[in-house]
C-alpha positions in Angstrom: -33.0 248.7 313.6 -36.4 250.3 314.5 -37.9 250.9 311.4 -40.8 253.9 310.6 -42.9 254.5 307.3 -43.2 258.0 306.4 -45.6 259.4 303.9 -43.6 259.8 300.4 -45.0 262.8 298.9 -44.1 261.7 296.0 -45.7 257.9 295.7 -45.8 254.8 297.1 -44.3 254.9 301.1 -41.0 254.9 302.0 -39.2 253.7 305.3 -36.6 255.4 307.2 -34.8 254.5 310.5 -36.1 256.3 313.6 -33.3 258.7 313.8 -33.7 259.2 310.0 -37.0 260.8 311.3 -36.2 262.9 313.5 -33.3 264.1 311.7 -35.5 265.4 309.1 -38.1 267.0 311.2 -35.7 269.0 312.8 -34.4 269.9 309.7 -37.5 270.9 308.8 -38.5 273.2 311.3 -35.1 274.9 309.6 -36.3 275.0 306.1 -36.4 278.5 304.8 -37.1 279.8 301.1 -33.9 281.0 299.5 -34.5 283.9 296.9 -34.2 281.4 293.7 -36.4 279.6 295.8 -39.3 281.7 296.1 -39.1 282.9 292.4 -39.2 279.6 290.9 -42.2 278.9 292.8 -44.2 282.2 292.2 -43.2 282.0 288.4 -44.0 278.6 288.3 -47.6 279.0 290.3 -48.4 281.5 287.3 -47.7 279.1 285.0 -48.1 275.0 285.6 -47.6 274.5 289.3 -49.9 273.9 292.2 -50.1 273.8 295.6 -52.8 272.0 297.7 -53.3 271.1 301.5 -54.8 267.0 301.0 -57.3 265.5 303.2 -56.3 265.8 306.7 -53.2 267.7 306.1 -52.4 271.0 307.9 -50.1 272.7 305.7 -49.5 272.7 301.8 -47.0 271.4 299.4 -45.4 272.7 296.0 -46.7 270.4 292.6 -43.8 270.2 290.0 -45.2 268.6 286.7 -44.3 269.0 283.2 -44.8 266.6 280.1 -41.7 263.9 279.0 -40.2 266.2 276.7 -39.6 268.4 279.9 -37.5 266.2 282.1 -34.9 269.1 281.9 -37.1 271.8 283.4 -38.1 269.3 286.2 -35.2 268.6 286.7 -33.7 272.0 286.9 -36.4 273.0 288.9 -35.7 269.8 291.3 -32.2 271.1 291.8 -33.4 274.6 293.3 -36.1 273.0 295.1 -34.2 270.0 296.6 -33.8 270.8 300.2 -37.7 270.9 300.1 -38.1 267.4 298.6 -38.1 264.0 300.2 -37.5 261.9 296.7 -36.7 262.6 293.6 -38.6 263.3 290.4 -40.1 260.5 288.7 -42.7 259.3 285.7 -46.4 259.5 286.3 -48.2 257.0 284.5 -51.8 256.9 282.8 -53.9 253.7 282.0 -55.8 252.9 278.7 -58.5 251.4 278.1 -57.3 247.8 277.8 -55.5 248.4 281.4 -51.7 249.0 279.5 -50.2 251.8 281.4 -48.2 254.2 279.5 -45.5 257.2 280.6 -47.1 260.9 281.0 -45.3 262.9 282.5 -42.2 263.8 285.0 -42.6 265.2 288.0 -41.8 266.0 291.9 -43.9 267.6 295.1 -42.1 269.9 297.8 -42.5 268.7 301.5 -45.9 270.3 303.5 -44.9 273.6 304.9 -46.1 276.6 306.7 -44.2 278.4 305.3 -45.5 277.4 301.6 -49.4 277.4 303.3 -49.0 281.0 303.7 -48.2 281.5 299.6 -51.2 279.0 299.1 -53.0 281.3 300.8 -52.1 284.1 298.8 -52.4 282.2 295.5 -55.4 280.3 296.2 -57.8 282.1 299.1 -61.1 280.4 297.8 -59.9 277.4 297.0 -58.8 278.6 293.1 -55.6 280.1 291.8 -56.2 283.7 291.1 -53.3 286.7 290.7 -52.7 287.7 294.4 -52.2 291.7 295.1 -48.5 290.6 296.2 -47.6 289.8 292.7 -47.3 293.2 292.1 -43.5 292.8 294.5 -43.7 289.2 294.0 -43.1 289.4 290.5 -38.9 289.1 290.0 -36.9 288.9 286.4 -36.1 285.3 287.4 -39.9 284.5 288.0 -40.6 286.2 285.0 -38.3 283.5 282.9 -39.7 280.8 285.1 -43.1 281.7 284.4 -42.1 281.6 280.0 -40.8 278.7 280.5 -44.0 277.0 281.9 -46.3 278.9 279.6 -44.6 281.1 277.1 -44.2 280.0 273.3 -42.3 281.8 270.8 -43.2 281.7 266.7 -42.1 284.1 264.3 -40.2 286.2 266.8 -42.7 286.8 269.1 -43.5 285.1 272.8 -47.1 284.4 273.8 -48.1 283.4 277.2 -51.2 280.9 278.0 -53.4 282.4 280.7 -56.4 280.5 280.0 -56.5 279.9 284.2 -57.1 283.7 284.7 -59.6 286.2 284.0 -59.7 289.0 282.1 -59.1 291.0 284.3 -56.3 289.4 286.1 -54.5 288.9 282.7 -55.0 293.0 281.9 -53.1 293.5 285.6 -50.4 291.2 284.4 -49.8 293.1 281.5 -49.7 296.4 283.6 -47.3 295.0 285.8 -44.7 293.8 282.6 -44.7 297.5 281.6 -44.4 299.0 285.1 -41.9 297.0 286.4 -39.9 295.7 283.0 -40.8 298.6 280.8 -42.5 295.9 278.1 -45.5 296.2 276.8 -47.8 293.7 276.0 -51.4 292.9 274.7 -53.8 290.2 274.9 -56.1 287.8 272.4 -59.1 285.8 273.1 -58.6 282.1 272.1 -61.3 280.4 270.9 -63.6 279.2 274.0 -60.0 278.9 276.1 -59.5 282.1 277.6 -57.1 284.9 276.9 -53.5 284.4 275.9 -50.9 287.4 276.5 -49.0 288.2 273.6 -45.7 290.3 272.9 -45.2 292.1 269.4 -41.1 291.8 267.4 -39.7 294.3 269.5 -41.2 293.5 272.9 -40.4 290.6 272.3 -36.9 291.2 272.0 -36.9 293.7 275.1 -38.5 290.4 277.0 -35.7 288.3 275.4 -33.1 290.7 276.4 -34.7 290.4 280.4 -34.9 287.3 281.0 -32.3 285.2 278.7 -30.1 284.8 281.6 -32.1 282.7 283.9 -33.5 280.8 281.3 -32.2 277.2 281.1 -30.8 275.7 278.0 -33.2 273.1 277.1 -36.1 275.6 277.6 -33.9 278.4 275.3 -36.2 277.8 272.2 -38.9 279.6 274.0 -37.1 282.2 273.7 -36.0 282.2 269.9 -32.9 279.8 269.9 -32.7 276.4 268.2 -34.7 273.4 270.3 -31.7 271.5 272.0 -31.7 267.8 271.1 
């Protein structure tokens, strides 16, 4: 059988049959966001994803990376996504010093799409993530939870949110979205030399809790004020 190598996304190249090919270009062409879709991406975009166009690429494709402690959430995340992804989610691994290589991280990337280039665009129209006017109907209770559960971090009953990536004034538009659209009000700190972090007071808190508990997954639940799972 005629054999083709196709660009893994992912890693190293992979090699599919002719038809194989074609198969999956048409299918493709077909690919269009579903609701959970979109959400997880713009919740995940404010928190840890990413989305470039490499060298010589047209379009752009959807980064999925979290630390080892966070296959779950990857995994989860690979699960809504995987109509949109060529191989599954594996270890990235870093180097030290005396060349042993040790495990960092878990992660996946999407397919290129045009479809995705036009949120790029949105998300990133210099080249830099920034908060896109469309957040404002972006912005969904399941995007919400996707975005804690990148970012958030609960301690004494209340839930911060790192968003050392934005500036000020892009974090004080967040927080008037929250109240306009969820009716919870939040406030912001500056960290240190980091950058800002959103912050929610005890009964905020609770009001954000009580919003997005049910789209929060259950490894990712002690963001949210339950006990870590093991």
């Amino acid at each position: 059988m005629l054999k083709l190598v196709m660009d893994n996304i992912v890693g190293s190249p992979i090699v599919i049959s002719k038809f194989e090919a074609r198969k999956w270009s048409q299918n493709k062409l077909n690919l269009e966001l579903t609701k959970d879709q979109f959400s997880l991406i713009v919740g995940s975009l404010l928190g840890d994803g990413t989305m470039r166009i490499g060298q010589g690429a047209i379009n752009a494709n959807f980064k999925v990376e979290h630390g080892l402690m966070q296959k779950d959430l990857v995994i989860s995340k690979y699960e809504i996504l995987k109509p949109w992804v060529l191989t599954k989610p594996k270890i990235s691994y870093r180097y030290n010093i005396d060349g042993s290589k040790y495990e960092k991280s878990w992660w996946f990337r999407t397919v290129r799409h045009s479809k995705l280039t036009e949120i790029r665009k949105t998300f990133y129209p210099n080249g830099k993530k920034i908060i896109p006017q469309a957040i404002d109907v972006w912005l969904s209770t399941p995007a919400l939870a996707w975005w804690i559960m990148d970012d958030g971090c609960y301690s004494k009953s209340k839930i911060d949110i790192s968003t050392y990536s934005f500036a000020l004034a892009e974090v004080e538009r967040l927080l008037k979205l929250i109240n306009h659209k969820f009716s919870v009000t939040g406030k912001y700190f500056k960290d240190r030399d980091k950058g800002f972090r959103m912050y929610f007071n005890t009964t905020e808190t609770k009001r954000l809790v009580d919003l997005i508990e049910p789209y929060v997954i259950d490894s990712m639940r002690y963001k949210i004020g339950y006990s870590r799972t093991p």
